[in-house]
Biopython code that builds the backbone (N, CA, C, O; Angstrom):
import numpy as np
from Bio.PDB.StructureBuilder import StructureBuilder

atoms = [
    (1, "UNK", "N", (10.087, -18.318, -22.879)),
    (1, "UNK", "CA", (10.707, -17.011, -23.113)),
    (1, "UNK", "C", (10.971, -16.369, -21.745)),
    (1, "UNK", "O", (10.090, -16.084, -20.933)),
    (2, "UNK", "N", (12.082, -16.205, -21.611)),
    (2, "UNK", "CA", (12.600, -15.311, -20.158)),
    (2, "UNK", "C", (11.865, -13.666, -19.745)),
    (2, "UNK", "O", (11.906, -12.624, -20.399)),
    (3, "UNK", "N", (11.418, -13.865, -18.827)),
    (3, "UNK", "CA", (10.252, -12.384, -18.473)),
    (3, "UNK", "C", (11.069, -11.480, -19.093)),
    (3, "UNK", "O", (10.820, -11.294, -20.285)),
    (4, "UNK", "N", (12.276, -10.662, -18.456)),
    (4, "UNK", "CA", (13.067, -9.798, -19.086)),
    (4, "UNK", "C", (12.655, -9.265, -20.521)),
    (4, "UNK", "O", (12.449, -8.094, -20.843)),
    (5, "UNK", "N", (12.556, -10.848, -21.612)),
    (5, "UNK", "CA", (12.464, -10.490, -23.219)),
    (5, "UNK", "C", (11.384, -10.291, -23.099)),
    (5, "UNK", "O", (11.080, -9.438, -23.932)),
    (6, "UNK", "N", (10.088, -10.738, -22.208)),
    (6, "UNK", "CA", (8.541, -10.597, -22.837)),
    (6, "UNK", "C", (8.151, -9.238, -22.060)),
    (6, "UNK", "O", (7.266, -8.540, -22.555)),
    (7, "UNK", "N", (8.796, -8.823, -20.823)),
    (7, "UNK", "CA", (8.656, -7.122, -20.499)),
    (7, "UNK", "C", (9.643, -6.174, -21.468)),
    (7, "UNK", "O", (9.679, -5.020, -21.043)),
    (8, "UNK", "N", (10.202, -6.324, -22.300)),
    (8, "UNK", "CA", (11.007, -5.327, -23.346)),
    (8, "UNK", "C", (10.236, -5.349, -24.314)),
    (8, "UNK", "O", (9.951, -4.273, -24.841)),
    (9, "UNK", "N", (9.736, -6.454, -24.773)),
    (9, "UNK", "CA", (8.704, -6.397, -25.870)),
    (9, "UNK", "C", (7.244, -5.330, -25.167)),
    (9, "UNK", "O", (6.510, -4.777, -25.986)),
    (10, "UNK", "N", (7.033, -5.190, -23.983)),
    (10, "UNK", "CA", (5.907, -3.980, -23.933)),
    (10, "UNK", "C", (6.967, -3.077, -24.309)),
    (10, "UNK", "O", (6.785, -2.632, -25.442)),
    (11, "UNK", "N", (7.844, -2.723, -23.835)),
    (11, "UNK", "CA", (8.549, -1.535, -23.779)),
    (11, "UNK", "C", (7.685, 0.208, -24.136)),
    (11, "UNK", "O", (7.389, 1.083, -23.322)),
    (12, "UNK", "N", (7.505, 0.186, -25.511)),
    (12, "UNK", "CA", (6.818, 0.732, -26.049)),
    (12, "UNK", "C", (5.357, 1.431, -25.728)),
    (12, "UNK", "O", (4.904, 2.565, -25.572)),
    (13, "UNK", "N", (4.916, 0.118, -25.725)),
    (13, "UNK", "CA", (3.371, 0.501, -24.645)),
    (13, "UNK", "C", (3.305, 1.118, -23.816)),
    (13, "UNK", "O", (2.690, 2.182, -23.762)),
    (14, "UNK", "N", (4.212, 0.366, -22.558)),
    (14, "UNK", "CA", (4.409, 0.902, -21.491)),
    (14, "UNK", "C", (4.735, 2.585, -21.471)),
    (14, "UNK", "O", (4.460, 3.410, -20.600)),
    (15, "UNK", "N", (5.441, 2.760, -22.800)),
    (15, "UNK", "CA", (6.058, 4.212, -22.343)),
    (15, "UNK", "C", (4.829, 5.148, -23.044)),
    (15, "UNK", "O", (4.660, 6.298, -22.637)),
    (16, "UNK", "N", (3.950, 4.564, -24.162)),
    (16, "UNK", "CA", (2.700, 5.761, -24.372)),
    (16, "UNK", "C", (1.897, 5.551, -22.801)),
    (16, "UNK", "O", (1.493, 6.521, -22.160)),
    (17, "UNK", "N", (1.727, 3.850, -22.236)),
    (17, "UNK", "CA", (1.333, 4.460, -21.030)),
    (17, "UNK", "C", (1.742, 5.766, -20.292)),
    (17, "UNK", "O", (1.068, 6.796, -20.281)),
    (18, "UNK", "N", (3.035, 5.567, -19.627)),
    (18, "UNK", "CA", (2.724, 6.624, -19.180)),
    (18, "UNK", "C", (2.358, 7.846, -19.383)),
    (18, "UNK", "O", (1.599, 8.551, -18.719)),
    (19, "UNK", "N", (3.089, 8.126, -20.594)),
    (19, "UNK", "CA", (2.349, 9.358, -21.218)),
    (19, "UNK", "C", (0.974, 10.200, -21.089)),
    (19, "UNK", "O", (0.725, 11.353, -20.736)),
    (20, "UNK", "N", (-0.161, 8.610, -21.734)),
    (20, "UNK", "CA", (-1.444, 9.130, -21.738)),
    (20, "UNK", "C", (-1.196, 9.384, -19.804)),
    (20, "UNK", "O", (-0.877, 10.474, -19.331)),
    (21, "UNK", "N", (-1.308, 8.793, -19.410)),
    (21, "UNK", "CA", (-1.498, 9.275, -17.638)),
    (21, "UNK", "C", (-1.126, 10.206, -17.302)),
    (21, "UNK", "O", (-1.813, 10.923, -16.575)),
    (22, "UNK", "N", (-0.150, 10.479, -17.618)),
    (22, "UNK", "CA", (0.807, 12.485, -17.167)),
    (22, "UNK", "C", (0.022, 13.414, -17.906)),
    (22, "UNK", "O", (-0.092, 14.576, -17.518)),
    (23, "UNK", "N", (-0.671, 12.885, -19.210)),
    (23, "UNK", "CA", (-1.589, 13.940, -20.078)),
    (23, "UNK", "C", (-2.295, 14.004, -19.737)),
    (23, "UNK", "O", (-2.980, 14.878, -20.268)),
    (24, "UNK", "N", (-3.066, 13.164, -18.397)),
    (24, "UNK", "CA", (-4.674, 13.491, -18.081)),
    (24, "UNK", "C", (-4.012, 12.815, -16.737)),
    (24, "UNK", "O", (-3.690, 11.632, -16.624)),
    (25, "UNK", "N", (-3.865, 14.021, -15.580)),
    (25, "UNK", "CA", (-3.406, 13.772, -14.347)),
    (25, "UNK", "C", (-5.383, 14.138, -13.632)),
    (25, "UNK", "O", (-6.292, 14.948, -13.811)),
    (26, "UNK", "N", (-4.999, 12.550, -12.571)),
    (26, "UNK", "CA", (-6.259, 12.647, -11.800)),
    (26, "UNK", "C", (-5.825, 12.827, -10.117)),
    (26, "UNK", "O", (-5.011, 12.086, -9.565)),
    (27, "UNK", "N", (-6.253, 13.506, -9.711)),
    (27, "UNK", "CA", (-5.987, 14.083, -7.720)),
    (27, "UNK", "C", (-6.595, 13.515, -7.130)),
    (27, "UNK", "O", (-7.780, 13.344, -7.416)),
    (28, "UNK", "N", (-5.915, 12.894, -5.862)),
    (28, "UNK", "CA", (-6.820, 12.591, -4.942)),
    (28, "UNK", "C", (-7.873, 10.902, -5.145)),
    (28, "UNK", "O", (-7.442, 10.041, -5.912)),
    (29, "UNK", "N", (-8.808, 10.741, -4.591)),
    (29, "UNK", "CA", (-8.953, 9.773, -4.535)),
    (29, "UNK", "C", (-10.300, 9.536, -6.056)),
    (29, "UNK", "O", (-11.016, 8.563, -6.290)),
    (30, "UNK", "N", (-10.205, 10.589, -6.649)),
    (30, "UNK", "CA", (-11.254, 11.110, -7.770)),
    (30, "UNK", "C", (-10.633, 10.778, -9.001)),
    (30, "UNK", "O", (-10.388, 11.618, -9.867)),
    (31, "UNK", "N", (-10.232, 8.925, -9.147)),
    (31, "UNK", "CA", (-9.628, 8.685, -10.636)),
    (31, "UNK", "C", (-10.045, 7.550, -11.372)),
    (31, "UNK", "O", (-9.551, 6.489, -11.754)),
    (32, "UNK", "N", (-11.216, 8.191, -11.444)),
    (32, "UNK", "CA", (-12.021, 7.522, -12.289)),
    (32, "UNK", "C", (-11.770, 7.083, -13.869)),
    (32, "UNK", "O", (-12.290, 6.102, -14.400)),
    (33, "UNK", "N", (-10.942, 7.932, -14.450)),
    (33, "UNK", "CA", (-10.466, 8.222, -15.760)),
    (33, "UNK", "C", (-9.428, 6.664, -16.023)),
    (33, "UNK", "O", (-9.607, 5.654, -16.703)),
    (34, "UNK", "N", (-8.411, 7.085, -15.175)),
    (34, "UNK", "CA", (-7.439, 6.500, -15.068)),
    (34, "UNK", "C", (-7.162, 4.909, -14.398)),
    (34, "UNK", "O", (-6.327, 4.069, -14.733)),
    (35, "UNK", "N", (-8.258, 4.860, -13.271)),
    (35, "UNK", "CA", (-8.818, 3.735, -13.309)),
    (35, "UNK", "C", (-9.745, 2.786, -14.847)),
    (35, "UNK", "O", (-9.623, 1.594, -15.131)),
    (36, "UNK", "N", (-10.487, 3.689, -15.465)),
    (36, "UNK", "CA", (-10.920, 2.958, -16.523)),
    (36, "UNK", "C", (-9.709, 2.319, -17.497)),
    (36, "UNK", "O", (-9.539, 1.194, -17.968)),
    (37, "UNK", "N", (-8.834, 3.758, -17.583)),
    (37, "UNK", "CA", (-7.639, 2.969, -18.701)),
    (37, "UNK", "C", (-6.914, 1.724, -18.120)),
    (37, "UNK", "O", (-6.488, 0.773, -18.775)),
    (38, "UNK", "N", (-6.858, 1.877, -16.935)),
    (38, "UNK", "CA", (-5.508, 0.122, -15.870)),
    (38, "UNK", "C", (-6.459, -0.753, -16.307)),
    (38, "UNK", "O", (-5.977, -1.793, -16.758)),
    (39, "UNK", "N", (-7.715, -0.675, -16.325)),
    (39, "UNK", "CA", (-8.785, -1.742, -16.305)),
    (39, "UNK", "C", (-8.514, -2.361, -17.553)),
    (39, "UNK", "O", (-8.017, -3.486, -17.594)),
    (40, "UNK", "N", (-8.898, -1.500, -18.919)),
    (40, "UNK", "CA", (-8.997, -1.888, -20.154)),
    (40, "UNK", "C", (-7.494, -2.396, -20.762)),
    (40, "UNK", "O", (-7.360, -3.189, -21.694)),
    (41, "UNK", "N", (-6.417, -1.752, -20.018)),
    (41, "UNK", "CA", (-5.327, -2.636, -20.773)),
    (41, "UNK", "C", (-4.960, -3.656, -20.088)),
    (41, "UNK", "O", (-4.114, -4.482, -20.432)),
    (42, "UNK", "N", (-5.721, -3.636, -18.863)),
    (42, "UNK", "CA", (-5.360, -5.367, -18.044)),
    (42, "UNK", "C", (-6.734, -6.477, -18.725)),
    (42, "UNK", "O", (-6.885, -7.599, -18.242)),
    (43, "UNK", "N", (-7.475, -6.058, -19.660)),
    (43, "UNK", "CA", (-8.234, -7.127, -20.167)),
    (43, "UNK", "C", (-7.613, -7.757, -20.960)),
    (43, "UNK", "O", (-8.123, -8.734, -21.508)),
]
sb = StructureBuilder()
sb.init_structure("model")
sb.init_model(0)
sb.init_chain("A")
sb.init_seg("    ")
for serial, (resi, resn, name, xyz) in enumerate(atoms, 1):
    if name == "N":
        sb.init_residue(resn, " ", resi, " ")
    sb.init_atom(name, np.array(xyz, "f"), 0.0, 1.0, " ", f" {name:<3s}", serial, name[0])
structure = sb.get_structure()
């Protein structure tokens, strides 16, 4: 399957990603939050 089709198929995801992240903005080097979520959807 050509990357293109298997990155359109997140499509979706990707875009509540960003979401949840703009809804819970972390400053500075204090992102602990947001580090946990990259973690858990890269498992």
């Amino acid at each position: 399957m050509p990357v293109l089709n298997r990155i359109a198929g997140y499509a979706d995801d990707m875009t509540e990603w960003r979401r949840w992240l703009h809804r819970h903005p972390e400053l500075g080097l204090d992102c602990h939050r947001t580090a946990a979520f990259v973690l858990g959807k890269l498992r």
